[in-house]
Backbone bond lengths (Angstrom), bond angles and torsions (degrees), N, CA, C in turn:
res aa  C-N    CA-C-N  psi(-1)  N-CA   C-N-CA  omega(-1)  CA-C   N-CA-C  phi
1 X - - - 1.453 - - 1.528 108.91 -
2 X 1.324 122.99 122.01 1.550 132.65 -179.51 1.622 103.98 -59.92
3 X 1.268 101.77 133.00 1.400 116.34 169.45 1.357 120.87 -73.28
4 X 2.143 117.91 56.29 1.767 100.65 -162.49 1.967 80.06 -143.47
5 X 1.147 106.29 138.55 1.829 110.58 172.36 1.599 81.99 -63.84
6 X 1.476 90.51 161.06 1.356 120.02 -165.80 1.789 94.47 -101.89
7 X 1.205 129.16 -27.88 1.607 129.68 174.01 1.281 103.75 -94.47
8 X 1.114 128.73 -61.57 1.833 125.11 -160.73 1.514 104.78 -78.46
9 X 1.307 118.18 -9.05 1.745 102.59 -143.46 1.358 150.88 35.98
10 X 1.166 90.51 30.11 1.452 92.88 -170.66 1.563 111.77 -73.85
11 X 1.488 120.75 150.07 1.520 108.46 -166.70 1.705 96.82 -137.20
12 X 1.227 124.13 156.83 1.616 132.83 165.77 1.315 89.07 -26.05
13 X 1.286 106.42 156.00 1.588 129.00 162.19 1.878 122.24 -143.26
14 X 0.674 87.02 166.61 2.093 77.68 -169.01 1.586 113.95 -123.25
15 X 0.929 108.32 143.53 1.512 128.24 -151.89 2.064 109.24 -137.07
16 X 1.235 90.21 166.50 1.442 104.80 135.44 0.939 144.04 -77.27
17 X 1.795 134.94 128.96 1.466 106.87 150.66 1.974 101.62 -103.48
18 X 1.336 84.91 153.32 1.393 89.46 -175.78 1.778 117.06 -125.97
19 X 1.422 94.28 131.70 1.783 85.00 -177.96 1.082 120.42 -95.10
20 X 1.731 124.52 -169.24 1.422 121.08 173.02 1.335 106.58 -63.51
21 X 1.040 139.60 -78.33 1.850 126.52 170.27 1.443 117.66 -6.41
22 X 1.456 126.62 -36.38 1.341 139.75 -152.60 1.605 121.06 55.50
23 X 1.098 95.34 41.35 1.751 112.03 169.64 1.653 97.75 -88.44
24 X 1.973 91.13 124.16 1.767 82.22 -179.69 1.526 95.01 -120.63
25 X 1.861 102.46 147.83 1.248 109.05 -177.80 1.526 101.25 -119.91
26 X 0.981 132.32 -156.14 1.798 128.31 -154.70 1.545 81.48 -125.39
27 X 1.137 96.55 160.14 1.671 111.67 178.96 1.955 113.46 -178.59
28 X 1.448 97.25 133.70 1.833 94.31 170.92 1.279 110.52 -99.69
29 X 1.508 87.35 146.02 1.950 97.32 179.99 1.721 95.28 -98.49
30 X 1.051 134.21 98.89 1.723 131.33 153.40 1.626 122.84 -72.41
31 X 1.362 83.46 135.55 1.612 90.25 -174.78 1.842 114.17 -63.43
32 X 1.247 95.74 171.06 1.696 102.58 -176.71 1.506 104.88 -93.05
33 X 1.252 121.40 86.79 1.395 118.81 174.30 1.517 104.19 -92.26
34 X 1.513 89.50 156.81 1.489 93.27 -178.67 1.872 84.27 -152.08
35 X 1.688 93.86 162.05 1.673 109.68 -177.64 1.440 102.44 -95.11
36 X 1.170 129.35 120.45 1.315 148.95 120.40 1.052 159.53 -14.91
37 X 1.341 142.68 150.18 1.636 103.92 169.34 2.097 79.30 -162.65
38 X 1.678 104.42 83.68 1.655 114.87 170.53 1.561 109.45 -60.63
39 X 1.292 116.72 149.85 1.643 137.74 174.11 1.675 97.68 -114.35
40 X 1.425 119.07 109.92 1.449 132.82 147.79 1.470 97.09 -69.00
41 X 1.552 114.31 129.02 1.149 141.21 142.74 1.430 134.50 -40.93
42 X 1.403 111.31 -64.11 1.437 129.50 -178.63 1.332 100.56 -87.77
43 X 1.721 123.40 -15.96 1.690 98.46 176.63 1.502 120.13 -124.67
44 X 1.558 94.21 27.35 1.445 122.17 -174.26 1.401 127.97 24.06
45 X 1.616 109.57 34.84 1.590 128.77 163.34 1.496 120.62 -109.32
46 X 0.864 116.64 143.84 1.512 123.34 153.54 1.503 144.00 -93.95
47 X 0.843 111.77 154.81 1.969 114.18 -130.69 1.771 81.35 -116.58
48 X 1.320 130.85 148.80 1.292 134.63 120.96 1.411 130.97 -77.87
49 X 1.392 134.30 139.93 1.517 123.52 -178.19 1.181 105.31 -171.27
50 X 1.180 108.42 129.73 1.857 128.50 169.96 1.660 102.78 -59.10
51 X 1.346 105.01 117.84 1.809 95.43 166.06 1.377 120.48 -179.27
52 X 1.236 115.68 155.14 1.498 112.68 -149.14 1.673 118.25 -86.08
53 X 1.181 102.61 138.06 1.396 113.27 -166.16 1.594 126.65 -60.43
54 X 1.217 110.81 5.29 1.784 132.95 140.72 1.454 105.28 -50.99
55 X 1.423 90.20 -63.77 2.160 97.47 -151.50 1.417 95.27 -69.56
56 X 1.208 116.38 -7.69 1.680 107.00 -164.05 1.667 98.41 -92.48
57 X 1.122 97.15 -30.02 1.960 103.69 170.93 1.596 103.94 -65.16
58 X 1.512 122.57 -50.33 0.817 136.20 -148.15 1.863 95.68 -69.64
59 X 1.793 108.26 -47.72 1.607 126.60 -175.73 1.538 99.51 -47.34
60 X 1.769 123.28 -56.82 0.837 138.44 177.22 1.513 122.26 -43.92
61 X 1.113 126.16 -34.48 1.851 151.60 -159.90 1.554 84.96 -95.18
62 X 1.275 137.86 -48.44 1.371 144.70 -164.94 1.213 132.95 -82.87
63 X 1.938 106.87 -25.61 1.615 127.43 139.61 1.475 84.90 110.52
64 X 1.457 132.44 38.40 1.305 162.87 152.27 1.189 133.21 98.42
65 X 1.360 126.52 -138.06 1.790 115.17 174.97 1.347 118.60 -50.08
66 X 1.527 115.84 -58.18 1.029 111.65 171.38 1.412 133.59 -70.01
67 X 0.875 115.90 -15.44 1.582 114.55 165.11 1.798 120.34 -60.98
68 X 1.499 75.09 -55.92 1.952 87.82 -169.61 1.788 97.80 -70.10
69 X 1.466 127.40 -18.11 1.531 105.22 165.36 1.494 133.85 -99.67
70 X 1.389 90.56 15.84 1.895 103.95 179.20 1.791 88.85 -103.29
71 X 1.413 130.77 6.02 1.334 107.49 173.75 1.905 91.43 -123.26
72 X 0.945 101.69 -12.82 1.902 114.59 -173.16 1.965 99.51 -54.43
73 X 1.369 101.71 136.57 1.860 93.29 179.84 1.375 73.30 -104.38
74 X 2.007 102.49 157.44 0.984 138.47 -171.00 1.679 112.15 -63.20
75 X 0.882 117.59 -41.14 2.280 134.14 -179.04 1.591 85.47 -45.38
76 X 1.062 117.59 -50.86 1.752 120.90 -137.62 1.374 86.38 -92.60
77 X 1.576 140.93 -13.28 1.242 117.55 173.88 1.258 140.40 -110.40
78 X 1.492 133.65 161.70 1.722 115.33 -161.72 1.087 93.00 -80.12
79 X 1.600 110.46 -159.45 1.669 110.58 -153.21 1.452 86.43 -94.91
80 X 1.787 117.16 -34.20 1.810 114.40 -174.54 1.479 99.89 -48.30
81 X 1.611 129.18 -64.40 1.486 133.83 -152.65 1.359 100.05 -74.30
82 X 1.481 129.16 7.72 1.556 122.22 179.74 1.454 103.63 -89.35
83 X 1.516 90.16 -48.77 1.539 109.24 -171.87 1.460 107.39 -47.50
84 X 1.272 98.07 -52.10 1.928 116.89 -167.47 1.886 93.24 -50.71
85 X 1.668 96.03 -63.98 1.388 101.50 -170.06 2.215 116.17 -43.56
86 X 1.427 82.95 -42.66 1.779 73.82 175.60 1.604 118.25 -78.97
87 X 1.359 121.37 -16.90 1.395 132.14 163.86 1.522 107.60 -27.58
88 X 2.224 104.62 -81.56 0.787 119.61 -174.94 2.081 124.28 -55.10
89 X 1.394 86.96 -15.34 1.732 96.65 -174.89 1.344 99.90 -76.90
90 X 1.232 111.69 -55.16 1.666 120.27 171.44 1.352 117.26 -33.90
91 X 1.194 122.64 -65.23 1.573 141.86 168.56 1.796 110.77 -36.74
92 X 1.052 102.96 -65.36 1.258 113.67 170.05 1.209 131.04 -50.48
93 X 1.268 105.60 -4.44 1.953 116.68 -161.30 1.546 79.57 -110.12
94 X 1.269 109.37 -57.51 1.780 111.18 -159.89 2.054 104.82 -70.94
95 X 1.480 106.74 -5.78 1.303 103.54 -175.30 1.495 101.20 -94.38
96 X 1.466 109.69 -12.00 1.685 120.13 179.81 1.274 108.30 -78.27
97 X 1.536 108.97 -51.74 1.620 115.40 -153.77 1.609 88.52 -74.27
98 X 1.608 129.46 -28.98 1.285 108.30 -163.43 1.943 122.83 -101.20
């Protein structure tokens, strides 16, 4: 299983670690993912999804799934939260037209 949130993308990144000597050796920083389980509003299901405990503050700040993926750009999302995202667009069209 890839080490990347499924909304933010965020992925390992590589670093230093550095000691008291200041001898630096290579090292990855991985994000804090944690499993989930999001509630869409407008499509009255709930989602499972790996994702990092930033974005989940961040989902929260946004007034939830659907919020934080009507402002989410498309690059940054997996193929599940794309899908979801055109779900909810869909929904929204047919709640307009009717």
């Amino acid at each position: 299983m890839a080490r990347e949130c499924e909304l933010s993308g965020i992925k390992p990144i590589v670093g230093h670690k550095v000691s008291h000597s200041n001898v630096k050796s290579k090292r990855r920083f991985l994000p804090n993912l944690v499993n989930v389980t999001l509630r869409s509003e407008s499509l009255g299901q709930s989602y499972s999804m790996r994702i990092a405990a930033k974005t989940l503050r961040t989902v929260d700040k946004h007034g939830g799934l659907d919020g934080y993926l009507a402002k989410a750009k498309d690059e940054k999302l997996s193929p599940k939260a794309l899908k979801i995202k055109r779900d909810i667009a869909k929904q929204a069209e047919e709640a307009a037209a009717a």
